[in-house]
Steps between C-alpha positions, in 0.01 A plus 500: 500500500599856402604754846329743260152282427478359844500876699217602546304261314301386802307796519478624139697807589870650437744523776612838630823642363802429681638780731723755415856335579647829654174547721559093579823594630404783717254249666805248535738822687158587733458148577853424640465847616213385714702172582789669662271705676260250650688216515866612539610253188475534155333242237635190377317160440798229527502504897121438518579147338794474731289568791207220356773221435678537823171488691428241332856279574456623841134336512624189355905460623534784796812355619641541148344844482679632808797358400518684133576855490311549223190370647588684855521844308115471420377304766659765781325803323135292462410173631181522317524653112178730540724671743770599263445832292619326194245217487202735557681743242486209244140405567422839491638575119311160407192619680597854304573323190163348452291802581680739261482200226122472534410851522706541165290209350855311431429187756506199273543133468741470295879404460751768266712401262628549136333238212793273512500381808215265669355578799694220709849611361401893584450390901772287507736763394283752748564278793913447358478877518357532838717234730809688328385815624378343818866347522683837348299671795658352767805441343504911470371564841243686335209478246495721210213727637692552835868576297338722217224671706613464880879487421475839194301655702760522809803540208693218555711426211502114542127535447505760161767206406245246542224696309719533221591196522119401453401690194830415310435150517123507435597667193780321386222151597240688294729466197461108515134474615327729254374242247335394755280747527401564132 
C-alpha cells in the first residue's frame, strides 16, 4: 500500500500539511527549555530503555543486577521505571506522537517503503536499523536526540561532532538506498 493512498483514506479526507520545519524547531528549543526548567535534565530517549531493561534484570536476576554497574547506574536513580523522567518522557512523545498524527489525519495502517522492496524485507531492515541504534546508543553514552538536541544545545563539541557525524552518513547511506524508494 501507498504512504500517500493509505493517509487519510479512512475518513475520505486529506491530512493537514506538515509544520513549518523552523517553527518545529522552536517547539523542540521551548521543549528542552521547559525540560531543564522543570525537571533539571534535558531530553534523550536511550536511558529510558536502560532504565526498562535493568528493571527488568533486576526483577528477574537481582543478584546479577547489583553486581553490574551498568544495571546499578539505573536501578540507584529508579527502582521502578515510571519513576525515571526519561521513561515518562518517552511515553509521553508516544502519547504526543499519536495525538498530533490523528489530529493531522496522517494515523494509518500501513508499512513505508519504496516499490522494490516487500513489506517483510522493509521491517527487517527497520528492526537491523533499530538494535544498531539501540546498540550505537549505549555504545555512545548517548542517543542521538540527547547528543544533537541536549548535547548542541549546551555546546559541547563532542556532541556537534556526533550530529555531524549523523547527517554525513545518512547522506552518504542515502546514495545506496535510493532505488529503493522509486
Amino acid at each position: 500500500m501507498s504512504s500517500e493512498s493509505g493517509i487519510g483514506s479512512a475518513t475520505g479526507s486529506r491530512p493537514a500539511a506538515y509544520m513549518n520545519p523552523y517553527l518545529a524547531g522552536m517547539g523542540i528549543g521551548l521543549v528542552l527549555l521547559a525540560a531543564f526548567v522543570i525537571a533539571g535534565r534535558g531530553v534523550g530517549a536511550s536511558g529510558a530503555f536502560a532504565s526498562v531493561v535493568s528493571f527488568f534484570v533486576n526483577l528477574v536476576a537481582p543478584g546479577h543486577a547489583a553486581d553490574n554497574p551498568f544495571y546499578e547506574k539505573y536501578l540507584s536513580r529508579a527502582s521502578n521505571p515510571f519513576k525515571d523522567w526519561l521513561f515518562v518522557e518517552v511515553i509521553g512523545v508516544m502519547i504526543g506522537g499519536f495525538v498530533s498524527g490523528y489530529l493531522a489525519k496522517r494515523v494509518a495502517r500501513t508499512i513505508e517503503k519504496g516499490p522494490r522492496i516487500s513489506d517483510k524485507g522493509r521491517l527487517a531492515l527497520a528492526f537491523a536499523g533499530g538494535a544498531l541504534v539501540a546498540f550505537g546508543a549505549q555504545f555512545a553514552r548517548g542517543c542521538t536526540s540527547g547528543q544533537s538536541i541536549t548535547g548542541g544545545a549546551l555546546m559541547n563539541l563532542g556532541s556537534w561532532a556526533f550530529t555531524m557525524a549523523v547527517f554525513a552518513g545518512a547522506y552518504g547511506t542515502a546514495y545506496f538506498v535510493r532505488r529503493e524508494w522509486r
